[in-house]
KEKERO-789085 format. One line per 2 residues: for each residue x, y negated, z of C-alpha. Coordinates in Angstrom, 2 decimals. Example, Ala and Ser with C-alpha at 12.3 -4.5 7.8 and 13.67 -1.06 7.14 Angstrom:
REM KEKERO-789085
12.30:4.50:7.80 | 13.67:1.06:7.14 $
This chain:
REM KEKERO-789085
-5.54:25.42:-6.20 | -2.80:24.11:-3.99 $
0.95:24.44:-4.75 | 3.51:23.95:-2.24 $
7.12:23.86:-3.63 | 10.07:24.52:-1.40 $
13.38:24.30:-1.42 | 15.33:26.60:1.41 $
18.50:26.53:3.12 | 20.19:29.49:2.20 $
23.94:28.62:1.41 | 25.98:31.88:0.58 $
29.94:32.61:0.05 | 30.45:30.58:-2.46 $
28.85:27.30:-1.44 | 26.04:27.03:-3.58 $
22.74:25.97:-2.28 | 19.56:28.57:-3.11 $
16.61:26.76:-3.90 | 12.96:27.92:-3.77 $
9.64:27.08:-5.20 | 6.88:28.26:-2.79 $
3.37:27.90:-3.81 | 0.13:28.44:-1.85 $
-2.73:28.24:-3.18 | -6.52:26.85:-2.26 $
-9.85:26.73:-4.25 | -9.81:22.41:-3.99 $
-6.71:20.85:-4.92 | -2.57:21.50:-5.20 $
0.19:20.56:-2.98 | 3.65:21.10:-3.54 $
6.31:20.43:-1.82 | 10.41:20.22:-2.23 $
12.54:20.92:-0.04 | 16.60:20.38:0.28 $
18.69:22.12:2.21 | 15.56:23.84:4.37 $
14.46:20.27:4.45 | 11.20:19.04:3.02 $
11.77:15.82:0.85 | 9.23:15.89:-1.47 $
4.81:16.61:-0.28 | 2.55:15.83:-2.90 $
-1.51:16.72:-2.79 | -3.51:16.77:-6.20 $
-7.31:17.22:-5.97 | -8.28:19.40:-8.57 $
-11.49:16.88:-8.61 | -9.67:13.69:-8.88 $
-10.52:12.83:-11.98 | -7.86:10.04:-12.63 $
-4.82:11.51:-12.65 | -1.88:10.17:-14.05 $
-0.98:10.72:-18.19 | -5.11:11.55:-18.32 $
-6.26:9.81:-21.81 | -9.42:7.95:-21.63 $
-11.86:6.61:-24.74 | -13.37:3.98:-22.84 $
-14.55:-0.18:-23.11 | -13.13:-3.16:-22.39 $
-15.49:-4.97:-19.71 | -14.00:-8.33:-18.72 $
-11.37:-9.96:-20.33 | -9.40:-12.70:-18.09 $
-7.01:-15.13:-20.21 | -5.90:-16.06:-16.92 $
-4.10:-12.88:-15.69 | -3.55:-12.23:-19.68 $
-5.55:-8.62:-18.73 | -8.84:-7.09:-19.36 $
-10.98:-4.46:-17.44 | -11.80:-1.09:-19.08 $
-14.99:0.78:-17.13 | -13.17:4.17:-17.34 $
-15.93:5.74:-14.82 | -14.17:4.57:-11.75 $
-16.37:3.02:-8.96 | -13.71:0.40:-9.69 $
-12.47:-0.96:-13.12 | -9.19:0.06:-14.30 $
-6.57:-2.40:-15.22 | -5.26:-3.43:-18.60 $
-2.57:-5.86:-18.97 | -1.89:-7.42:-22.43 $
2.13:-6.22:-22.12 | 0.41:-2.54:-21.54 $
-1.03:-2.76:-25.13 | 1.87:-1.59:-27.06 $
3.84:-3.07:-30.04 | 1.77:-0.69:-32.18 $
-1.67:-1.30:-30.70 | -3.44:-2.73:-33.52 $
-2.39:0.27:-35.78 | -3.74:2.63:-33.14 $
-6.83:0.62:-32.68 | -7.85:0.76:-36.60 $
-7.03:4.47:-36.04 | -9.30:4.69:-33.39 $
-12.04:2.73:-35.27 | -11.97:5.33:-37.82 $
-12.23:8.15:-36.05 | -14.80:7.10:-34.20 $
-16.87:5.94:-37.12 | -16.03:9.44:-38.74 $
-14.00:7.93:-41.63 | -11.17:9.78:-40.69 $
-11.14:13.45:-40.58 | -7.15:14.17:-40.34 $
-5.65:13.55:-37.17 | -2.00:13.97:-38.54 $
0.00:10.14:-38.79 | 1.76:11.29:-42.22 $
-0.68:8.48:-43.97 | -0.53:5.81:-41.06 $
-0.14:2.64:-42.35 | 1.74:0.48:-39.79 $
-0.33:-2.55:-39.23 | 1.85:-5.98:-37.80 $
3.54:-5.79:-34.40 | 1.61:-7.36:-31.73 $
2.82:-10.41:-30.65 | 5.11:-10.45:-27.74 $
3.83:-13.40:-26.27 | 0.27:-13.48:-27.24 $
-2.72:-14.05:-25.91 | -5.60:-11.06:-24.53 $
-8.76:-12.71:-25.80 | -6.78:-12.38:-29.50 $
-6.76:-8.81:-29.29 | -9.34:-7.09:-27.30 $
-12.65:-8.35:-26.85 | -15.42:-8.05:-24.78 $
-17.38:-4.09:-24.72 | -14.41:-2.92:-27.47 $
-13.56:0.61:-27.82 | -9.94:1.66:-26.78 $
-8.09:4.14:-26.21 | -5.87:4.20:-22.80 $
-4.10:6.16:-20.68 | -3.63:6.08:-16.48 $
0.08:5.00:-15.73 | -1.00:4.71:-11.79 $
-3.64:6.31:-9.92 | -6.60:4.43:-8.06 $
-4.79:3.27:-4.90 | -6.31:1.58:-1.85 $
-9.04:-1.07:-3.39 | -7.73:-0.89:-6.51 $
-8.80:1.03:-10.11 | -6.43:2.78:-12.07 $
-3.81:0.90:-13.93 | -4.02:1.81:-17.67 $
-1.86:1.08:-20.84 | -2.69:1.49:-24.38 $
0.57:2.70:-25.07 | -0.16:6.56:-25.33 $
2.54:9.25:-25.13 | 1.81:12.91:-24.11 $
4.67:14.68:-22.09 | 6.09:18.26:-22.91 $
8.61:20.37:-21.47 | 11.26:19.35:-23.95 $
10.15:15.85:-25.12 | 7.61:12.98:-25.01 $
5.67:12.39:-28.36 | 4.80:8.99:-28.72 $
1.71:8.14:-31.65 | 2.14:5.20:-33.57 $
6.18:5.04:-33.72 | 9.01:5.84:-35.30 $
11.72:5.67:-32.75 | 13.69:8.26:-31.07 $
15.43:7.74:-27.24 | 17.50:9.96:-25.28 $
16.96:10.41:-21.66 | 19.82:7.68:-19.86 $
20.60:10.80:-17.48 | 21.90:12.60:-20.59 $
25.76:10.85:-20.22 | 27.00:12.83:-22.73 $
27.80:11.04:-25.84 | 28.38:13.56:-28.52 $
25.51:15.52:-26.73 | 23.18:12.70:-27.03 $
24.16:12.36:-30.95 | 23.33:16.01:-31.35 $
19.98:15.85:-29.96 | 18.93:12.82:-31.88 $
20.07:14.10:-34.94 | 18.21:17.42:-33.93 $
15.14:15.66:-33.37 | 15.27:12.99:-36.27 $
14.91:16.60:-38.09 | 11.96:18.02:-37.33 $
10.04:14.60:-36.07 | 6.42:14.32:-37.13 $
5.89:11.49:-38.89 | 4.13:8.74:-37.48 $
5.35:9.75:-34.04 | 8.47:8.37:-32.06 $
9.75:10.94:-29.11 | 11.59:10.28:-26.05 $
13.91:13.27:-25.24 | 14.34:14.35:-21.48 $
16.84:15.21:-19.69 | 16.10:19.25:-20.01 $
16.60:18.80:-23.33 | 20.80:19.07:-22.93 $
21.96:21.92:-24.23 | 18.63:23.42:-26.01 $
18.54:24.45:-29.53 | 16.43:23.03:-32.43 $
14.30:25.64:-32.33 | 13.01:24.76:-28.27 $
12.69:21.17:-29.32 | 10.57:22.03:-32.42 $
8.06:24.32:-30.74 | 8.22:21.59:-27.95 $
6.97:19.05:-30.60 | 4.66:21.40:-32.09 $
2.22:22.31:-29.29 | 2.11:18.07:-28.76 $
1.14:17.21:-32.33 | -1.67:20.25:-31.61 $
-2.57:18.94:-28.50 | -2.85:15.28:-29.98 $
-5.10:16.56:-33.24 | -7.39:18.18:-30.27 $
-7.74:15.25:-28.43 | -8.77:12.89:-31.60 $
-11.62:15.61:-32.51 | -13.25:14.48:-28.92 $
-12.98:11.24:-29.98 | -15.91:11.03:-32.77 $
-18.87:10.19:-31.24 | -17.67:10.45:-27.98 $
-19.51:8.31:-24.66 | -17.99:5.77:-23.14 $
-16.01:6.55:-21.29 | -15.08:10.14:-21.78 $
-11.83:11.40:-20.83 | -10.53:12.98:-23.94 $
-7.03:14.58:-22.56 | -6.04:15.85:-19.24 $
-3.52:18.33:-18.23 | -5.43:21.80:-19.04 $
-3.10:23.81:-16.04 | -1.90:21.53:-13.14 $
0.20:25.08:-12.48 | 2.27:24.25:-15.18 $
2.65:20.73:-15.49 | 3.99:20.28:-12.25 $
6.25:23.89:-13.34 | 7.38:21.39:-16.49 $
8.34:18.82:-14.40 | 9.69:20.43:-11.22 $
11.64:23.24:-12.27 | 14.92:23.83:-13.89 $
17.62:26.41:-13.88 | 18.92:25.69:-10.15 $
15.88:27.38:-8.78 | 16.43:31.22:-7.61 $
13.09:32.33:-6.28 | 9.65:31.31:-7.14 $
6.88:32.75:-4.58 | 3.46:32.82:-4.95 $
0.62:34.18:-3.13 | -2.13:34.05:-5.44 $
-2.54:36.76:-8.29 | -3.84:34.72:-11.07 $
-1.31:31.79:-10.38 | 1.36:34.25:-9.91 $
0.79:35.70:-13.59 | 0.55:32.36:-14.92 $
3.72:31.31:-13.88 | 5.41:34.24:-14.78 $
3.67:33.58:-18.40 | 4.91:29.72:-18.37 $
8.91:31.20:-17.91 | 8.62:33.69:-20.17 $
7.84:30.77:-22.73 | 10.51:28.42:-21.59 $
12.68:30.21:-20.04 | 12.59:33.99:-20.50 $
15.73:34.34:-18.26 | 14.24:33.34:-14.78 $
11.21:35.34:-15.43 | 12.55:38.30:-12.84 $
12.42:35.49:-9.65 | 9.13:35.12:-9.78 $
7.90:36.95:-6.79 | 4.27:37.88:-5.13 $
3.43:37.05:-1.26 | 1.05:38.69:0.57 $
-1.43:36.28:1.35 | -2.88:37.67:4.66 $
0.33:35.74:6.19 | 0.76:31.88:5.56 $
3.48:31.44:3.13 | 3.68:28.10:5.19 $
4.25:29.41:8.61 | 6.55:31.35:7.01 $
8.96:28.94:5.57 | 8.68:26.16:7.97 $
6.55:24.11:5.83 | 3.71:23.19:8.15 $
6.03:22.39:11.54 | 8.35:19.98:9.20 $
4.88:18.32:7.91 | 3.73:17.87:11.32 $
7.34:16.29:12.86 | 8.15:14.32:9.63 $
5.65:11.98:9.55 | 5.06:9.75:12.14 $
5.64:6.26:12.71 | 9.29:7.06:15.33 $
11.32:9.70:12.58 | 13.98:11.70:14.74 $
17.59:11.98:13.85 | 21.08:13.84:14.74 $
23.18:11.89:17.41 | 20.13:10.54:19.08 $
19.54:8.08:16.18 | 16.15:7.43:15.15 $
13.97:5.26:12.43 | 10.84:3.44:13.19 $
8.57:3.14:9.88 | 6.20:0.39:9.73 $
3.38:0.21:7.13 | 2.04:-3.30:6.40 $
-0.03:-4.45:4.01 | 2.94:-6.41:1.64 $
5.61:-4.09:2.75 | 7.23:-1.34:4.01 $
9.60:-1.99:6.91 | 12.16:0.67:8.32 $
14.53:-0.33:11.40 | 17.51:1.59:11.98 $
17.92:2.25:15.87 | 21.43:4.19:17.20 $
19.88:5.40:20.21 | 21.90:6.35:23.50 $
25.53:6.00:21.52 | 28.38:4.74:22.91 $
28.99:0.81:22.93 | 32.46:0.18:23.64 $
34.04:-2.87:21.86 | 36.48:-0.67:19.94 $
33.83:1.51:18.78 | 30.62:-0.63:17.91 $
31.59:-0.61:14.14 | 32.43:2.68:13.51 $
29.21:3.98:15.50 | 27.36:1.61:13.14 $
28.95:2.38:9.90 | 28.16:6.77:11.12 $
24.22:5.78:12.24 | 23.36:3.60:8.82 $
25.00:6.55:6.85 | 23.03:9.05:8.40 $
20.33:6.84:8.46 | 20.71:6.37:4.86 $
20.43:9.69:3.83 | 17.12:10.18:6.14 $
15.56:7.30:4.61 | 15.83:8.18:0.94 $
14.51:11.47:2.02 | 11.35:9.64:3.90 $
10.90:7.47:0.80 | 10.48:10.73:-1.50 $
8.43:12.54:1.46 | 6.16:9.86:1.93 $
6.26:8.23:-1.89 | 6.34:5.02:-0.41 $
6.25:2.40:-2.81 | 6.37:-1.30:-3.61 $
8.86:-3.44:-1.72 | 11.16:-1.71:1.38 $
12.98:-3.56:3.45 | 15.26:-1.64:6.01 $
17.21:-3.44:8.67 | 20.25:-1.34:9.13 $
22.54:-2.04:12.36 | 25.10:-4.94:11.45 $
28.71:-4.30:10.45 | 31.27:-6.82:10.57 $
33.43:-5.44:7.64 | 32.66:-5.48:3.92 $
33.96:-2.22:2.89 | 31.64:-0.43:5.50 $
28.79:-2.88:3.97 | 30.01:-1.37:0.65 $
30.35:2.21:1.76 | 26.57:2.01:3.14 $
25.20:0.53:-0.11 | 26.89:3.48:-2.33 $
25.70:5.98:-0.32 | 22.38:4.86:-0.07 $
22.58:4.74:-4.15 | 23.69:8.51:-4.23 $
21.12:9.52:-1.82 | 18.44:8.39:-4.00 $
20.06:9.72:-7.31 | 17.67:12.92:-7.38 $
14.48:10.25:-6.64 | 12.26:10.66:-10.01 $
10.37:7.58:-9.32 | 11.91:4.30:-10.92 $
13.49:2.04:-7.91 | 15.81:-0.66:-7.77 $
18.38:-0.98:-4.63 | 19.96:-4.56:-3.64 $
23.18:-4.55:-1.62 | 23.02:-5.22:1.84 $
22.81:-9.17:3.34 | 24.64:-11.02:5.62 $
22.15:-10.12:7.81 | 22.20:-6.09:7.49 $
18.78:-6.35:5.30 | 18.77:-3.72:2.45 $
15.97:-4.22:0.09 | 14.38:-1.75:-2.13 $
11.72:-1.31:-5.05 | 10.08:1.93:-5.44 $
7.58:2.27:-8.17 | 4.77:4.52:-6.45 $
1.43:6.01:-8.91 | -0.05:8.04:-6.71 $
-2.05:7.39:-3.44 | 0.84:7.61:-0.75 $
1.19:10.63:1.14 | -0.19:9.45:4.79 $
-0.53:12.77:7.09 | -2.00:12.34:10.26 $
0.24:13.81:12.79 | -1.45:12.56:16.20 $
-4.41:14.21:17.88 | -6.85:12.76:20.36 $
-7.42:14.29:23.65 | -10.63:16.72:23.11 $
-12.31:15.31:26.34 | -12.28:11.75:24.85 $
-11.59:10.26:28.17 | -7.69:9.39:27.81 $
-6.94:11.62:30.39 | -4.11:14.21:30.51 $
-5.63:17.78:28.54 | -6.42:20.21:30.93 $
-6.14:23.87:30.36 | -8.00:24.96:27.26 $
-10.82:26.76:29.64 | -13.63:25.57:26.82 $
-12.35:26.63:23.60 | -10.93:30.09:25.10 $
-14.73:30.46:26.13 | -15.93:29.72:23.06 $
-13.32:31.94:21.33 | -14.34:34.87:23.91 $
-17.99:34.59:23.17 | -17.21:34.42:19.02 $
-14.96:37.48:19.06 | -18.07:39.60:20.67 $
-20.00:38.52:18.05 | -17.92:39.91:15.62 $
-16.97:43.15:17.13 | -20.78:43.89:18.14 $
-21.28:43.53:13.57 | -18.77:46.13:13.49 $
-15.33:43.98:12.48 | -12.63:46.94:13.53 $
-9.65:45.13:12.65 | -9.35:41.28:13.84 $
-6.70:38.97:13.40 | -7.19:35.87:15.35 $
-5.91:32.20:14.21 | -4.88:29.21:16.50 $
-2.89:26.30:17.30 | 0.30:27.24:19.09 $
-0.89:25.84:22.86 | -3.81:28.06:22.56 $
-2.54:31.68:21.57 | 0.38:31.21:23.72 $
-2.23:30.67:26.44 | -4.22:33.67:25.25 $
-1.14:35.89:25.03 | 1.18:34.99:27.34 $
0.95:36.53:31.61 | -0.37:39.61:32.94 $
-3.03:40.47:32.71 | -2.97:38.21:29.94 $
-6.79:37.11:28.17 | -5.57:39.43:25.30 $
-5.07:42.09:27.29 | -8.38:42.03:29.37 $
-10.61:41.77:25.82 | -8.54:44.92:24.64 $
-9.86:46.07:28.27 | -13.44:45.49:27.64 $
-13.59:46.06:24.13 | -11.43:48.76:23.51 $
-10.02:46.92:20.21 | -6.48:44.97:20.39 $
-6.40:41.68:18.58 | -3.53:40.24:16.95 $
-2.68:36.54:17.65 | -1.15:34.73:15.11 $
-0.09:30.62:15.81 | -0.28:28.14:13.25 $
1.65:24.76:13.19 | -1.18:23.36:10.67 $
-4.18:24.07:13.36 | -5.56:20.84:15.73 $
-6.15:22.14:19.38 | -9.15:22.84:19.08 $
-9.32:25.11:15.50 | -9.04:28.47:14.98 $
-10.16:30.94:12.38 | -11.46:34.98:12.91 $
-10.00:37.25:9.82 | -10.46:40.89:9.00 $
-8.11:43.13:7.86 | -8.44:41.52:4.36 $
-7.10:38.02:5.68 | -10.76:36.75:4.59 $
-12.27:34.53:7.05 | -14.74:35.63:9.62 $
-18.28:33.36:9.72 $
């Protein structure tokens, strides 16, 4: 299934922005994708068959414990061994490791914490070999996704996510998202919460939270404790490893952590996805229910919405900007490196610092969006064009804070050097987003592309195939270049099969297509063989 979000430029009378959710979706995997202002900031791509996705819960062994990196390995099926560090165990990890002993071994049958008995807090500064050992059972979750050479990183630490709040096993503490500023609204919700709190169980309350009544946060906490007494029961006499918790609709966890009131349309252009959605608002929010809307799918809900042209111009290494500014991106295998370049501006004396304070603020606002885009993480280093005076220096590095306000990902921004250098930590658990946005020349031989002679050949000789097994109506795919080139003159190719064949083919371009694709449908917007 593959879910695009979007977020469109429509501004009306009174200034407020309309934002969108658009979702396509494929038999393999789900993309979304977010877009601000008619501008895509957010792409992400989940394979329905990756099989280590993040907040998955795994009952797996330890393989190899190494004192000197104060971690362990845990075979969690991965062609490589996930990673376990001793300050991933949790303060409460040898309470939930007797738990898990006795589940497995059957002694325990309920998988409610009311009769938990706490064992001692692990030590803060102790030692790995003193608390997992060799081919031990344990329970962990992924925190980061297999990336490059690496396995998964894990932790021990469990906590399942809802729409409302996270319910943490094995604690008895209760947090309030930092974003919530409001104090008597954050001593509301945690006396809400302190309420109706499971025992055994600490929650985290997020930021959706504000505003919502008891009764929200209780079914909220409800439907975790269920999902949490499932998991256990997989847990007796389970394999190692066996993944005992996943997300059972991708649909609607990235619908739990995507959406909130400020969207005005959702479209979708699948049936089954489109009912499901509508099913998920009803539950949490029965008043956005109506904007849930149905797209024919015989027309890309891509193409439509700009979607596949941004994809193809955002993501190469030389990123276009207003005023002739540009950014070149460099990948490298410690870093990320960004240079800020102003491009044919003016250079008069008088003017040097004011053109560089205008290019590093609009540079600043396209980088936070590439960051997102691309989910770059690790360390960033961007080398903005220098300024002499402090309070541009200062204006830069407060814009550049506010411009990555809305980034969900955990990052840390250092003020700009004497040298220009702004430096940036972005934590990253997924694979980054890495779209190839080049094409090599057909022929192979470096030369200029000639006319496409070969593939309109080949095109010719499949469309007589199809009308000669009786296709009536055909609707014919292709990259840009090509059904321009079909289309466009007099007598134009288009025009001279309509001649011969006495049937009139519609041409539709698409962005997403290399030169050389292109797809046959019927009437149906089913693919042609």
């Amino acid at each position: 299934m593959l879910l695009i979000v979007s977020t469109c430029k429509v501004i009306n009378i009174t200034g407020i922005m309309d934002k969108e959710i658009i979702i396509r979706s494929s038999a393999t995997k789900i993309d979304y994708a977010l877009t601000k202002n008619g501008r895509l900031v957010e792409l992400h791509k989940d394979e329905e068959e990756n099989k280590f996705a993040v907040s998955d819960i795994f009952i797996a062994k330890s393989r190899k414990v190494l004192s000197g990196l104060n971690a362990t390995f845990v075979d969690v099926g991965y062609e490589k061994d996930g990673f376990l560090h001793y300050h991933d165990l949790g303060v409460k990890y040898l309470t939930q490791l007797k738990f898990t002993k006795q589940v497995l071994s059957g002694r325990r049958k309920n998988f409610t914490l009311k009769d938990i008995k706490f064992e001692k807090d692990l030590e803060k500064h102790g030692a790995i070999e003193n608390a997992i050992t060799p081919t031990q059972p344990i329970l962990v979750q992924v925190v980061k996704e297999p990336i490059s050479t690496k396995g998964p990183r894990l932790s021990a630490e469990l906590s399942l996510p809802g729409r409302y709040v996270v319910l943490v096993p094995f604690s008895d503490r209760i947090s309030i998202s930092q974003k919530i500023e409001d104090k008597e609204e954050k001593s509301r919700l945690k006396r809400l919460v302190k309420s109706i709190k499971p025992e055994g169980f600490g929650v985290i309350v997020r930021t959706v939270a504000k505003g919502k009544l008891v009764a929200d946060l209780d079914q909220d906490l409800q439907n975790l404790v269920a999902k949490w007494e499932t998991m256990c029961s997989k847990i007796h006499k389970a394999q190692f490893p066996t993944k005992v918790m996943t997300e059972v609709s991708r649909t609607n966890s990235l619908m739990r952590d995507v959406f909130n009131d400020t969207y005005t349309s959702i479209v979708v252009d699948d049936q089954e996805v489109f009912e499901e959605i509508k099913n998920y608002l009803k539950t949490i929010a029965p008043h956005k229910e109506s904007i849930v809307k149905y797209h024919n799918p015989r027309t890309s809900v891509f193409e439509k919405f700009g979607i596949e042209r941004q994809i193809k111009t955002s993501f190469g290494r030389t990123v276009s900007m207003s005023k002739g500014a540009y950014l070149v991106i460099e990948h490298t295998e410690a870093m990320h490196v960004i240079d800020v370049n102003s491009g044919n501006r003016s250079n008069k004396a008088d003017s040097q610092e004011d053109t560089a304070l205008e290019t590093n603020m609009i540079s600043a606002t396209e980088i936070a969006r590439q960051l997102r885009l691309r989910d770059m993480g690790g360390i960033i280093v961007v080398d903005f064009i220098d300024m002499r005076k402090a309070e541009n220096r200062k204006k830069l590095y407060e814009h550049m804070r506010d411009e990555m306000s809305e980034d969900r990902a955990k990052h840390k921004i250092l003020p700009p050097s004497k040298f220009g250098l702004i430096q940036i930590t972005r934590q990253r658990v997924r694979q980054e987003v890495n779209i190839k946005t080049r094409e090599e020349n057909p022929d192979g031989n470096g030369k200029e592309i000639q006319a496409p002679i070969l593939v309109i050949q080949e095109i010719t000789e499949t469309l007589e195939r199809h009308l000669k097994a009786g296709v009536k109506k055909i609707t014919l795919n292709a990259h840009p270049f090509i059904a321009a080139f079909i289309t466009k003159g007099y007598p134009s190719i288009r025009s001279k099969w309509f001649m011969n064949h006495k049937k009139w083919v519609k041409v539709v371009p698409r962005d997403a297509y290399t030169y050389l694709e292109y797809k046959f449908k019927d009437k149906d917007g089913k693919e042609l063989k």
